[in-house]
PDB file of N, CA, C and O in Angstrom, chain B, residues numbered from 101:
ATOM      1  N   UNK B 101      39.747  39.517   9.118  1.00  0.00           N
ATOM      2  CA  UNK B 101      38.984  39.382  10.336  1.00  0.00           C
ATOM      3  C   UNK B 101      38.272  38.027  10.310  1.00  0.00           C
ATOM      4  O   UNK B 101      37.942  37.537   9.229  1.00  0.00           O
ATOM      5  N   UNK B 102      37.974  37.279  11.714  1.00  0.00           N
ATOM      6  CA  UNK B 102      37.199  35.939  11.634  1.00  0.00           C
ATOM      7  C   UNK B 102      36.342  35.930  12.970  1.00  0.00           C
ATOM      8  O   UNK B 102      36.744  36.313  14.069  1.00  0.00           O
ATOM      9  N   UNK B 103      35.635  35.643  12.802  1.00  0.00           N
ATOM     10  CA  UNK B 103      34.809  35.603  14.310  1.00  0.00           C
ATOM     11  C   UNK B 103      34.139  33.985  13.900  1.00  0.00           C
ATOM     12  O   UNK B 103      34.112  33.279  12.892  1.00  0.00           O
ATOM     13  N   UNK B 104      33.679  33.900  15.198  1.00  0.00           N
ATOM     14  CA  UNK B 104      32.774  32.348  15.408  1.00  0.00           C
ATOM     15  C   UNK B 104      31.433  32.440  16.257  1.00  0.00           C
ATOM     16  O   UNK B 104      31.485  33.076  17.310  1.00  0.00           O
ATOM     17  N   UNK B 105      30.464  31.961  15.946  1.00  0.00           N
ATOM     18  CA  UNK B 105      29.006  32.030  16.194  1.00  0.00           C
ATOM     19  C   UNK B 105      29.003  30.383  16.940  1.00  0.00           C
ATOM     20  O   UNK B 105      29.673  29.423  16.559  1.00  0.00           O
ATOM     21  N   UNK B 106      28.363  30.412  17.705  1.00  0.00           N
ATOM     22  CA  UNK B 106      27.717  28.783  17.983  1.00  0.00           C
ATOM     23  C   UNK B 106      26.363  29.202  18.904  1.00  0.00           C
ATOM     24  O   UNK B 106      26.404  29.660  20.046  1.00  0.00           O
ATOM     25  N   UNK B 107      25.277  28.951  18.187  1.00  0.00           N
ATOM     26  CA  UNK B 107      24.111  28.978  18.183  1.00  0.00           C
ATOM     27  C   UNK B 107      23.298  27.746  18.753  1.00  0.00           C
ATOM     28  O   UNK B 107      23.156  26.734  18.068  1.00  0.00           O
ATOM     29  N   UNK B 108      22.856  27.839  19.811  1.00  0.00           N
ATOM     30  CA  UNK B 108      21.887  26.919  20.466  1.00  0.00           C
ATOM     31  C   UNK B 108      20.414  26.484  19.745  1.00  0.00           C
ATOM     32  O   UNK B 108      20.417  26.905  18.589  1.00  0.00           O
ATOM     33  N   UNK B 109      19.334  25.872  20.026  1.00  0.00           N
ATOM     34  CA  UNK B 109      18.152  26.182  20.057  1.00  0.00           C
ATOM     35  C   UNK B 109      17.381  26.845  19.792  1.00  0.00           C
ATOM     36  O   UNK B 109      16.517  26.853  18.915  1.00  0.00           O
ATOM     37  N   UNK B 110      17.754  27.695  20.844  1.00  0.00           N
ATOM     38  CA  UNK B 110      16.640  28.973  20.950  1.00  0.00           C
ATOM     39  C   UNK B 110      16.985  30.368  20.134  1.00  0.00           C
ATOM     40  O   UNK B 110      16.241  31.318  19.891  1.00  0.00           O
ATOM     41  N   UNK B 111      18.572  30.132  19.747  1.00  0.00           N
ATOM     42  CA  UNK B 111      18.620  31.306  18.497  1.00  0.00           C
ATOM     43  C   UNK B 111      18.724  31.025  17.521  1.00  0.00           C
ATOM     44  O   UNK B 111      18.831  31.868  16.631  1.00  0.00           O
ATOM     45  N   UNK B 112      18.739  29.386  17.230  1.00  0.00           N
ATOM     46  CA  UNK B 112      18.677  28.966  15.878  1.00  0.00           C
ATOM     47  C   UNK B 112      16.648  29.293  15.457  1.00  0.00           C
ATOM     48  O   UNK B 112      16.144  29.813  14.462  1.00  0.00           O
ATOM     49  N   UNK B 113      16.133  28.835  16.448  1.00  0.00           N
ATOM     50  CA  UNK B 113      14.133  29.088  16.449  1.00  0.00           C
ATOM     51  C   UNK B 113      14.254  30.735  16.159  1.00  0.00           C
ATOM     52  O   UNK B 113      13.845  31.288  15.138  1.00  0.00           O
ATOM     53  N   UNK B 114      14.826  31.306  17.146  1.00  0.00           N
ATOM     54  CA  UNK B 114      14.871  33.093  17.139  1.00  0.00           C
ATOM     55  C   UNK B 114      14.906  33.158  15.564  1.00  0.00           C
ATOM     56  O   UNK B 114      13.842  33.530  15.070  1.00  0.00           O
ATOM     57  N   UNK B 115      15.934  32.865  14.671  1.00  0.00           N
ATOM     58  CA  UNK B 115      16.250  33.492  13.845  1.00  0.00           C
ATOM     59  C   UNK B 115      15.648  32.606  12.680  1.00  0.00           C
ATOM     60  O   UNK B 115      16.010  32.931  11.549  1.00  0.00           O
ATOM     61  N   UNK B 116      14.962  31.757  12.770  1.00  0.00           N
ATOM     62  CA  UNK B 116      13.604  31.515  11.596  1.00  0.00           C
ATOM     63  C   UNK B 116      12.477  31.492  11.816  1.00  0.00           C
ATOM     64  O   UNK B 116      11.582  31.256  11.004  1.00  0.00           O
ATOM     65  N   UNK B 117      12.345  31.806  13.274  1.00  0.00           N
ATOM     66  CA  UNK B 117      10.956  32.531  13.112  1.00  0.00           C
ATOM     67  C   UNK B 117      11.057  33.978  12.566  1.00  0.00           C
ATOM     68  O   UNK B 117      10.195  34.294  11.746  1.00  0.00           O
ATOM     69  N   UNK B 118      12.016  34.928  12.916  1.00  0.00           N
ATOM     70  CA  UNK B 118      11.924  36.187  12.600  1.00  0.00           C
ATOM     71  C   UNK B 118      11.868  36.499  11.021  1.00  0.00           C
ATOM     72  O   UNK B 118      11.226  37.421  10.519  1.00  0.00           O
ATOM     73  N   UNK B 119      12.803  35.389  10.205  1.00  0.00           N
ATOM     74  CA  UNK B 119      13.195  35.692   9.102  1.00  0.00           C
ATOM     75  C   UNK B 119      11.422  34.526   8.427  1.00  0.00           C
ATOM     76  O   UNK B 119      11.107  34.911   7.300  1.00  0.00           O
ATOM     77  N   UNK B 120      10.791  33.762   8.781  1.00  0.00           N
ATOM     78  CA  UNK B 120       9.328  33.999   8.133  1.00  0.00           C
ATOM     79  C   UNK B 120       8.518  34.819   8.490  1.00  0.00           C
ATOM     80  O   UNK B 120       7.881  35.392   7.607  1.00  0.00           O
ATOM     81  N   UNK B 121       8.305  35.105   9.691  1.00  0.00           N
ATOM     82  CA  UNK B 121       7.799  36.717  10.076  1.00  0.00           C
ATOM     83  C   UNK B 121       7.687  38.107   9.423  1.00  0.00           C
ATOM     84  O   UNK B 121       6.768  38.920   9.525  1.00  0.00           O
ATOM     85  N   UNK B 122       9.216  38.214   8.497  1.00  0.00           N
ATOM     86  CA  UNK B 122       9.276  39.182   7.691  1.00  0.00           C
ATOM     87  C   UNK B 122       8.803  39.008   6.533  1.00  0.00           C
ATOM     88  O   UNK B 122       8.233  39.978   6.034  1.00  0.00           O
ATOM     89  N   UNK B 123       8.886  37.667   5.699  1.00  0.00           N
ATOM     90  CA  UNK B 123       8.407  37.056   4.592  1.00  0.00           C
ATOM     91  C   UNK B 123       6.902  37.350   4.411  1.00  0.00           C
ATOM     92  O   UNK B 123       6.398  37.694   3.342  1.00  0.00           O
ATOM     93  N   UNK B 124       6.252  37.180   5.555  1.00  0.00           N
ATOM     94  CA  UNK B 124       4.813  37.217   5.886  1.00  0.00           C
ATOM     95  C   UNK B 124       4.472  38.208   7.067  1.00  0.00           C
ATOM     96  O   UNK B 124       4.115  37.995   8.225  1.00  0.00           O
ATOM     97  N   UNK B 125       4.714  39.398   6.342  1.00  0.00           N
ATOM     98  CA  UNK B 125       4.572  40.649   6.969  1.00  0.00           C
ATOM     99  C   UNK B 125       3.039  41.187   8.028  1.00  0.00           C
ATOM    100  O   UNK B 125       2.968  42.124   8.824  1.00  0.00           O
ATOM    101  N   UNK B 126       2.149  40.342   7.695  1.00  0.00           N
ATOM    102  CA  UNK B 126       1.247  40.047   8.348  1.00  0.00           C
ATOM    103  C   UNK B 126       0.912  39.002   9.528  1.00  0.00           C
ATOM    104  O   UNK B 126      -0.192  38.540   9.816  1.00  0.00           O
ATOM    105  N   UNK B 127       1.873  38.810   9.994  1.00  0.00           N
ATOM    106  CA  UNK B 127       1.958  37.294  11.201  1.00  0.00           C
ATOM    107  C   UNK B 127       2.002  38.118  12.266  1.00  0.00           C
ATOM    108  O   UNK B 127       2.793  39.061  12.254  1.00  0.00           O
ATOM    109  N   UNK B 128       1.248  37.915  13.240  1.00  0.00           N
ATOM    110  CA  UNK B 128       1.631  38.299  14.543  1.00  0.00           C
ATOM    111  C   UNK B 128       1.907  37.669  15.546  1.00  0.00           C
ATOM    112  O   UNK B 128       2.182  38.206  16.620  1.00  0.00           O
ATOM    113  N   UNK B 129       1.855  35.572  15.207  1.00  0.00           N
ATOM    114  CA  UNK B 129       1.703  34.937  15.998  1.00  0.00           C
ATOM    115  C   UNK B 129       2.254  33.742  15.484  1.00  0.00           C
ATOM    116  O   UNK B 129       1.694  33.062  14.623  1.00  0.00           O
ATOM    117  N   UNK B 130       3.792  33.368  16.211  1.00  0.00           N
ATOM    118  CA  UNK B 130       4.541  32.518  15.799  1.00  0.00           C
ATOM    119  C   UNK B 130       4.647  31.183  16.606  1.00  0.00           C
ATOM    120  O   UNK B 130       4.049  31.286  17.677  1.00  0.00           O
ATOM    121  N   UNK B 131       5.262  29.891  16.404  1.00  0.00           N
ATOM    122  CA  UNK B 131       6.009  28.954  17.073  1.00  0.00           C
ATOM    123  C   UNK B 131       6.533  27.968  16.598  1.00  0.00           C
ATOM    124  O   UNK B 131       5.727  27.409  15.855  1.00  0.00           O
ATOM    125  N   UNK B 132       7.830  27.267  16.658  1.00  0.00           N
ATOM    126  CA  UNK B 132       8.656  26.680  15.940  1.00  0.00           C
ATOM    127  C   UNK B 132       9.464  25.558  16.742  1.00  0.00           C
ATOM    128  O   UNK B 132       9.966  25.676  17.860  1.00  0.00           O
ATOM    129  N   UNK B 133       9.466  24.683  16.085  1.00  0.00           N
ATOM    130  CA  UNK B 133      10.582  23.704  16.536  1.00  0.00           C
ATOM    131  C   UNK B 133      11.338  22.974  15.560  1.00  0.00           C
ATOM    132  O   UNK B 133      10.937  22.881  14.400  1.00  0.00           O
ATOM    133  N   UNK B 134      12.464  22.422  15.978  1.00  0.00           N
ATOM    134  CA  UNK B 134      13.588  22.035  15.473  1.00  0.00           C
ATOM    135  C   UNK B 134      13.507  20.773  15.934  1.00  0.00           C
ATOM    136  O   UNK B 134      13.463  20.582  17.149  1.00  0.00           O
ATOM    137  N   UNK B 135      13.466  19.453  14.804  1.00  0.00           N
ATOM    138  CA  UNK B 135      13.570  18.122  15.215  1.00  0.00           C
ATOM    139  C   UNK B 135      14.855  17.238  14.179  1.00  0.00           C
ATOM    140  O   UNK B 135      15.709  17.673  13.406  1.00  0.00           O
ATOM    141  N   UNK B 136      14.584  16.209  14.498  1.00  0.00           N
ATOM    142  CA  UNK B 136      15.496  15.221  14.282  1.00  0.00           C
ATOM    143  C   UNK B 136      16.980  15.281  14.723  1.00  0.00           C
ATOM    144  O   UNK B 136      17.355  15.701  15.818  1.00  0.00           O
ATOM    145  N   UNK B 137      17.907  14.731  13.575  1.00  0.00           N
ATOM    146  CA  UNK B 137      19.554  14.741  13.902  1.00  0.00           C
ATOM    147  C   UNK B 137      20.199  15.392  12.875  1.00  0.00           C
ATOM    148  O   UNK B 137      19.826  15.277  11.707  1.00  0.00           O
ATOM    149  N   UNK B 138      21.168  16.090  13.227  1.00  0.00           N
ATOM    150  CA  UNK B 138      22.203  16.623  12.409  1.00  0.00           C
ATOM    151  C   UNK B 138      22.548  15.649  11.278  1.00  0.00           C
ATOM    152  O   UNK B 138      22.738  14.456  11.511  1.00  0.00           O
ATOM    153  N   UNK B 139      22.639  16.262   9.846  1.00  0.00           N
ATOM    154  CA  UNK B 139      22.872  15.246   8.564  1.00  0.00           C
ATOM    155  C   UNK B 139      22.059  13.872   8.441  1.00  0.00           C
ATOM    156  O   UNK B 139      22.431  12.935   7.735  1.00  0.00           O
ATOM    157  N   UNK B 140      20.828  13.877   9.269  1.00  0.00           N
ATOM    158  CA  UNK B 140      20.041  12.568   8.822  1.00  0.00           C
ATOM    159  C   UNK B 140      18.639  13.246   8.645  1.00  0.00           C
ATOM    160  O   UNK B 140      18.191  12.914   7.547  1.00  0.00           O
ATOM    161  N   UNK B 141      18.007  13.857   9.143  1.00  0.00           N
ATOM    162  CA  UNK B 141      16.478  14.311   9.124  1.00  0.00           C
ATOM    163  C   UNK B 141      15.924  15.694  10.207  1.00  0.00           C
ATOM    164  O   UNK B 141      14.766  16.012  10.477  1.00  0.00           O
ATOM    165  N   UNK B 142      16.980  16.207  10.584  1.00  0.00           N
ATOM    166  CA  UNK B 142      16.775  17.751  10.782  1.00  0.00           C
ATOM    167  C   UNK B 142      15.887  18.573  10.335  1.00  0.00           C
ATOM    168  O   UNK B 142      16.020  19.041   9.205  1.00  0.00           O
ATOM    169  N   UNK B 143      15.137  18.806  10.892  1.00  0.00           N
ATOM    170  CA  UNK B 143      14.191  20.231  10.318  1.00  0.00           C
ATOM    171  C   UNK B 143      13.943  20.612  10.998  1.00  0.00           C
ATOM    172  O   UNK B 143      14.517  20.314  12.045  1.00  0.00           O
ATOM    173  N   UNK B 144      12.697  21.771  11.021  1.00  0.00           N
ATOM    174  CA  UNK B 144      12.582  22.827  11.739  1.00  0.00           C
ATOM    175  C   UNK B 144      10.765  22.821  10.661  1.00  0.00           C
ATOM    176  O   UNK B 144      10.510  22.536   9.491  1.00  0.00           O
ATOM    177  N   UNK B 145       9.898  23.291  11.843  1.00  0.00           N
ATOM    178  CA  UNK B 145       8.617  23.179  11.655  1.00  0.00           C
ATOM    179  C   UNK B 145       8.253  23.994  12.181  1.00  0.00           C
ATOM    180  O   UNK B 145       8.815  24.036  13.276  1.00  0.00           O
ATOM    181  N   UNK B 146       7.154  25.233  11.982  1.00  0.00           N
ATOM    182  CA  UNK B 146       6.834  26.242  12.249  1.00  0.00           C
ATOM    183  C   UNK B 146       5.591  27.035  11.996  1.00  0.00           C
ATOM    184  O   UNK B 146       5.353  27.417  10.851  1.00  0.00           O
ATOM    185  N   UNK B 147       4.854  27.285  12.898  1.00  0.00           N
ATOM    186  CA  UNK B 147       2.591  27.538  12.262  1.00  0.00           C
ATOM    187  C   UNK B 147       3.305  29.008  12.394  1.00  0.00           C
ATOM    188  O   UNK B 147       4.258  29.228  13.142  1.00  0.00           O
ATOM    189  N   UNK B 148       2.702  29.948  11.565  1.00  0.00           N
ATOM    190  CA  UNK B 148       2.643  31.239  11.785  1.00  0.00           C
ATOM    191  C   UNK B 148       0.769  31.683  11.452  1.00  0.00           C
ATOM    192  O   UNK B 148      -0.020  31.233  10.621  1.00  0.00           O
ATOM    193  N   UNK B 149       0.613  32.750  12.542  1.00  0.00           N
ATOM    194  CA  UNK B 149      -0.860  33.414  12.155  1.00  0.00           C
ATOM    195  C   UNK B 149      -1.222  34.837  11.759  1.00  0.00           C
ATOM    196  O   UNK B 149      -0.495  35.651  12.328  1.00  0.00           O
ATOM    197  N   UNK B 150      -1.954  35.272  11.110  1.00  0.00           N
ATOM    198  CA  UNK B 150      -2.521  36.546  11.621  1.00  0.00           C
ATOM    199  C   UNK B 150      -3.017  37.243  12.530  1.00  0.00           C
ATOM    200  O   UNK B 150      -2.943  38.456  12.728  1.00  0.00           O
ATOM    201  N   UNK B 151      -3.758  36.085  13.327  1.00  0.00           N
ATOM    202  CA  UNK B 151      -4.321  36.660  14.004  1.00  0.00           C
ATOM    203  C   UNK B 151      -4.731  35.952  15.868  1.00  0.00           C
ATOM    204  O   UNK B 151      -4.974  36.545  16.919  1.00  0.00           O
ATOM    205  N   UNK B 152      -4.624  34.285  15.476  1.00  0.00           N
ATOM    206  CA  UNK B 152      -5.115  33.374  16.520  1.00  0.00           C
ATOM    207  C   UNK B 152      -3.952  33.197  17.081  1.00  0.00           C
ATOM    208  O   UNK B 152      -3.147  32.526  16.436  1.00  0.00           O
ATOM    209  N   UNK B 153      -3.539  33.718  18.386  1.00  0.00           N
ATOM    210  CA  UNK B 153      -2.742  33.719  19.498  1.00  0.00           C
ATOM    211  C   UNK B 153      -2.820  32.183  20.261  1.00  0.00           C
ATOM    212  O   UNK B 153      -1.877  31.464  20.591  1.00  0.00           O
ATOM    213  N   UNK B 154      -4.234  31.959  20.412  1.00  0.00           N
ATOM    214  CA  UNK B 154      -4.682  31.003  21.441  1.00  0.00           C
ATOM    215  C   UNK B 154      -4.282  29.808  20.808  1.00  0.00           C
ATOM    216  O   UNK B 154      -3.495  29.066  21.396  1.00  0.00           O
ATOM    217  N   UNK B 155      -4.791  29.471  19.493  1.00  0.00           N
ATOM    218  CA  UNK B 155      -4.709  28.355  18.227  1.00  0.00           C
ATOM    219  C   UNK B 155      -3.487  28.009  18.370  1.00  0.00           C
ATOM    220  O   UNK B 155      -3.142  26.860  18.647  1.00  0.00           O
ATOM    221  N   UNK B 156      -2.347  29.426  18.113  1.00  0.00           N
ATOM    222  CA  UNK B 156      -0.722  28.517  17.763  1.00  0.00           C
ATOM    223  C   UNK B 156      -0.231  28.598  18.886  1.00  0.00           C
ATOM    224  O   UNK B 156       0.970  28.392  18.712  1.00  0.00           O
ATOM    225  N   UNK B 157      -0.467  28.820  20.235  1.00  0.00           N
ATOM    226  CA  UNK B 157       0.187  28.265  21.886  1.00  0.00           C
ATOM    227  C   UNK B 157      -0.293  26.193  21.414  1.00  0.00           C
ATOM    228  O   UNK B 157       0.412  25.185  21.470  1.00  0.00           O
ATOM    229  N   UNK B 158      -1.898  26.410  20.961  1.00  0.00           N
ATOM    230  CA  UNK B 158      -1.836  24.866  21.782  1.00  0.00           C
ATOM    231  C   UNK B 158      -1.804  23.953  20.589  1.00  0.00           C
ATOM    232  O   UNK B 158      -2.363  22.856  20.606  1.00  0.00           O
ATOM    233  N   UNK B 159      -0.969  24.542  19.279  1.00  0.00           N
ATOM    234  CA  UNK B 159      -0.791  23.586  18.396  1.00  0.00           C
ATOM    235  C   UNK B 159       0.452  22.581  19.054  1.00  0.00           C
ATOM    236  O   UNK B 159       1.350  22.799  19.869  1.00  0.00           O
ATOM    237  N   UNK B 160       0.149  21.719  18.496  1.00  0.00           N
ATOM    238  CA  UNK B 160       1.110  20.292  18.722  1.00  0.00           C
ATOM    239  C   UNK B 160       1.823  20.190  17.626  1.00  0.00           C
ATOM    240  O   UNK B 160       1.163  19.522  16.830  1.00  0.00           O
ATOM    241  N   UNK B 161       3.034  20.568  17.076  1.00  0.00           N
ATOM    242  CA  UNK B 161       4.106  21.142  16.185  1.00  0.00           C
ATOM    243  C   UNK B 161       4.807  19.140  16.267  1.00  0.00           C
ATOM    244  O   UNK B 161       4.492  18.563  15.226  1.00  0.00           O
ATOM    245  N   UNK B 162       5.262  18.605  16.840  1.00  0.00           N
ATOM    246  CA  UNK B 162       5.284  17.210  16.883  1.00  0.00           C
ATOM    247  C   UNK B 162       4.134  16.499  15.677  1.00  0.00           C
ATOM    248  O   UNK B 162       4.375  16.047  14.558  1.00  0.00           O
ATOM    249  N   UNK B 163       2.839  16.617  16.418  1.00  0.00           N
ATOM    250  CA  UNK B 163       1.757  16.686  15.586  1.00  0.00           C
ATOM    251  C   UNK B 163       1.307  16.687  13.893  1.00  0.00           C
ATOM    252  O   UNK B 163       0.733  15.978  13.067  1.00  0.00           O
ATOM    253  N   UNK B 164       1.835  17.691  13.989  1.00  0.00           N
ATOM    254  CA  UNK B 164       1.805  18.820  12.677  1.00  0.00           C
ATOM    255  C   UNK B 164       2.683  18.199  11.351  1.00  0.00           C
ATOM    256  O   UNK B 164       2.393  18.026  10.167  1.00  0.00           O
ATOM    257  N   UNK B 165       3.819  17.974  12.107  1.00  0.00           N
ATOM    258  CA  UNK B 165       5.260  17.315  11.692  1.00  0.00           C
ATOM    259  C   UNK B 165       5.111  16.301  10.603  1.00  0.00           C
ATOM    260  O   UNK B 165       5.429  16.369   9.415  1.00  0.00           O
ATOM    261  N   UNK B 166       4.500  15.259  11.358  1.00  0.00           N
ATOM    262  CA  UNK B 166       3.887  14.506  11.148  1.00  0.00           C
ATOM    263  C   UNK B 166       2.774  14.415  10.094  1.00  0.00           C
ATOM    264  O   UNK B 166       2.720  13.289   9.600  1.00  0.00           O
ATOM    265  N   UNK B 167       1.740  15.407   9.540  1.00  0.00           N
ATOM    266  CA  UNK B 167       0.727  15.793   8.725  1.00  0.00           C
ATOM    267  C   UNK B 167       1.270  16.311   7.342  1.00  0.00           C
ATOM    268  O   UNK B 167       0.819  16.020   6.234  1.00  0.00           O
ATOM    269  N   UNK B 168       2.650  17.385   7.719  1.00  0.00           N
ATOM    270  CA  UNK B 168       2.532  17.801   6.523  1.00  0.00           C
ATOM    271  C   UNK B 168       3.444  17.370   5.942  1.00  0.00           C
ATOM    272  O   UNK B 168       4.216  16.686   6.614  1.00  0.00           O
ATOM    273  N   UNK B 169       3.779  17.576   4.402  1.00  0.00           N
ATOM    274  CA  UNK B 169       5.405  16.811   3.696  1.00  0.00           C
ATOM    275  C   UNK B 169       5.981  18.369   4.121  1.00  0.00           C
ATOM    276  O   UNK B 169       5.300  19.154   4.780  1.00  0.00           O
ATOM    277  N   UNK B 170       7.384  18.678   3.614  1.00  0.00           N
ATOM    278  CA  UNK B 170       8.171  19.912   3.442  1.00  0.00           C
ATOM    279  C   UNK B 170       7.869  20.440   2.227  1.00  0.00           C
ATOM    280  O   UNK B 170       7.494  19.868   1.203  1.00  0.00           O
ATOM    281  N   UNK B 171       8.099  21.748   2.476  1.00  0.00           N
ATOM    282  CA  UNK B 171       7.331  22.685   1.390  1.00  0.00           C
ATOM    283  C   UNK B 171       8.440  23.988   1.379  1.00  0.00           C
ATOM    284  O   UNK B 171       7.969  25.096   1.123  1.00  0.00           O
ATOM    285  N   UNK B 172      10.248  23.846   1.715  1.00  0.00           N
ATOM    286  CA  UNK B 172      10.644  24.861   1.704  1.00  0.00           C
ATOM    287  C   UNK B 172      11.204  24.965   0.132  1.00  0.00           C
ATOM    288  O   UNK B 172      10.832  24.227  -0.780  1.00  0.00           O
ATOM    289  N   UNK B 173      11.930  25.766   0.048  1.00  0.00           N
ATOM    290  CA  UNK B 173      12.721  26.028  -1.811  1.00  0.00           C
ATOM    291  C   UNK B 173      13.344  25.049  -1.838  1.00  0.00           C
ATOM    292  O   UNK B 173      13.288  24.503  -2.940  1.00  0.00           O
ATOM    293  N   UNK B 174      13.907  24.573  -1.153  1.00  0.00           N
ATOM    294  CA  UNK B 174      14.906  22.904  -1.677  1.00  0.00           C
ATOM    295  C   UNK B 174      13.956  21.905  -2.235  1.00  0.00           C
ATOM    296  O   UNK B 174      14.007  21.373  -3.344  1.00  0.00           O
ATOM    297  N   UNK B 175      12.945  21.712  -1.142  1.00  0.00           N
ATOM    298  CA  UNK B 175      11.900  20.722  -1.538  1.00  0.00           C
ATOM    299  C   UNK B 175      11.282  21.441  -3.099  1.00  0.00           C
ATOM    300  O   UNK B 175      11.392  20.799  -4.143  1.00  0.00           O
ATOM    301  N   UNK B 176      10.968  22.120  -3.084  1.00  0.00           N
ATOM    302  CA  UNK B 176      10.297  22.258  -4.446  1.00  0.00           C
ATOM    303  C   UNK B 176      11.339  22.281  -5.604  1.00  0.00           C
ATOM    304  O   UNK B 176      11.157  21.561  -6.586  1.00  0.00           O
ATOM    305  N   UNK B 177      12.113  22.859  -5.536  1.00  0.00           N
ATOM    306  CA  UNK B 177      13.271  22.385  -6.330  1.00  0.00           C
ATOM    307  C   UNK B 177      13.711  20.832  -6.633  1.00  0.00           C
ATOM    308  O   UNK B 177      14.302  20.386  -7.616  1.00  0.00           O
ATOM    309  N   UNK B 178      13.224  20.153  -5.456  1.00  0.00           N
ATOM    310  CA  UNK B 178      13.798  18.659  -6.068  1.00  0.00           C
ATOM    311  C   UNK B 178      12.354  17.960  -6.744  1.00  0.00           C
ATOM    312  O   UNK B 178      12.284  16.992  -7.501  1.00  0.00           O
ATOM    313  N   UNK B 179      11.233  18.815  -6.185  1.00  0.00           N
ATOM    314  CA  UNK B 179       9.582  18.161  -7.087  1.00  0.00           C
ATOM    315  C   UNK B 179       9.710  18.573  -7.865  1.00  0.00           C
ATOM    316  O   UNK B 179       8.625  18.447  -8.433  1.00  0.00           O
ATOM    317  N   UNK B 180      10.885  19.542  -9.020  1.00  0.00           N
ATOM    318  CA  UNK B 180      10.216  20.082 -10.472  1.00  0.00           C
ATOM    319  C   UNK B 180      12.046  20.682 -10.475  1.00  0.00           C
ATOM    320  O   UNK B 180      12.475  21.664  -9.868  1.00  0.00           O
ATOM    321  N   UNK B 181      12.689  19.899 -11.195  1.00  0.00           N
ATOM    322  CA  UNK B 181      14.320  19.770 -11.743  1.00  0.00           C
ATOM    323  C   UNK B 181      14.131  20.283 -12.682  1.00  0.00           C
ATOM    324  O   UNK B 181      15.266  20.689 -12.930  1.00  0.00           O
ATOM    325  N   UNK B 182      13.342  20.712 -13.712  1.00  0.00           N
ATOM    326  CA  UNK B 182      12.982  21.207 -14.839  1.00  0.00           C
ATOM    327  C   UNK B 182      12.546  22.858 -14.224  1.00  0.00           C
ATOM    328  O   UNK B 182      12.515  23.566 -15.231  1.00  0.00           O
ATOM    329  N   UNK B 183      12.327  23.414 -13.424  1.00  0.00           N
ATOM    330  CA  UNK B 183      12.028  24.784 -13.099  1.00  0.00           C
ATOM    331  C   UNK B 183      13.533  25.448 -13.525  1.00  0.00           C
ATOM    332  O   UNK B 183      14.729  25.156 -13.523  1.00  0.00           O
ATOM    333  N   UNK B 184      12.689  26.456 -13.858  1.00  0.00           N
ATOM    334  CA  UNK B 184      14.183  27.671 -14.480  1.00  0.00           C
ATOM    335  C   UNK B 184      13.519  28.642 -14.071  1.00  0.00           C
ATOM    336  O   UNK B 184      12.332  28.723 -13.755  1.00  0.00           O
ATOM    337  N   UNK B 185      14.764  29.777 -14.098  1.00  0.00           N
ATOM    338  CA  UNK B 185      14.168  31.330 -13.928  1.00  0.00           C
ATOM    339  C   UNK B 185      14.673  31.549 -15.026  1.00  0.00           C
ATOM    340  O   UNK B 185      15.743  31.134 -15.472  1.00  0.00           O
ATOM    341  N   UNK B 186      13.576  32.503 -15.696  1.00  0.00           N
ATOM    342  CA  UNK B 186      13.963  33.332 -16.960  1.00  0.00           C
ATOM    343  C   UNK B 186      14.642  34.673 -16.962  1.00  0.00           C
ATOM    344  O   UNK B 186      14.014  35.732 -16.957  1.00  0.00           O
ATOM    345  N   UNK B 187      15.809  34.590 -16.969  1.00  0.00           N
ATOM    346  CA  UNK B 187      16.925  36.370 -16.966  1.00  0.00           C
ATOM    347  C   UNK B 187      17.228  37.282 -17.797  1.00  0.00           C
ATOM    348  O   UNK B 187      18.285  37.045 -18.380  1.00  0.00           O
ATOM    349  N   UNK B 188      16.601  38.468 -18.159  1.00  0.00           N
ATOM    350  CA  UNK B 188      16.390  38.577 -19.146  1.00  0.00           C
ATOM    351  C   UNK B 188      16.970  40.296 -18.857  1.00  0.00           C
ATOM    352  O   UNK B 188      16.982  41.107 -19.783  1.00  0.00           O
TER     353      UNK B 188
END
């Protein structure tokens, strides 16, 4: 069997906001965007809250972008090449 997906925007955002949402089982209040170009500087940036609805409508995610470095598992993986998991 083979099927094919082609995913826009708004279900590529759908489906990482949902999947940090679950990570952080306590969020009730999401928003996300997707910047740059395919294979040069692509990402995806995203405030999640507990509780402030009002706060993450009028965050500026452009803004934000801009403030913080990346902080997903790749990135930390390339700050510390020496990390192992112990399997035991």
């Amino acid at each position: 069997m083979m099927f094919y997906k082609k995913l826009d925007e708004d279900d590529i955002l759908e489906i990482l906001i949902e999947y940090y949402q679950e990570q952080f089982s306590d969020v009730s209040a999401a928003k996300g965007l997707i910047l740059g170009e395919p294979g040069k500087n692509l990402r995806f940036i995203g405030a999640f809250s507990d509780e402030d609805f009002q706060y993450i409508h009028n965050l500026d995610l452009n803004k934000l972008d801009k403030e913080i470095d990346f902080n997903g598992d790749h990135q930390f993986l390339k700050d510390n090449p020496d990390f192992t998991i112990d399997e035991k």
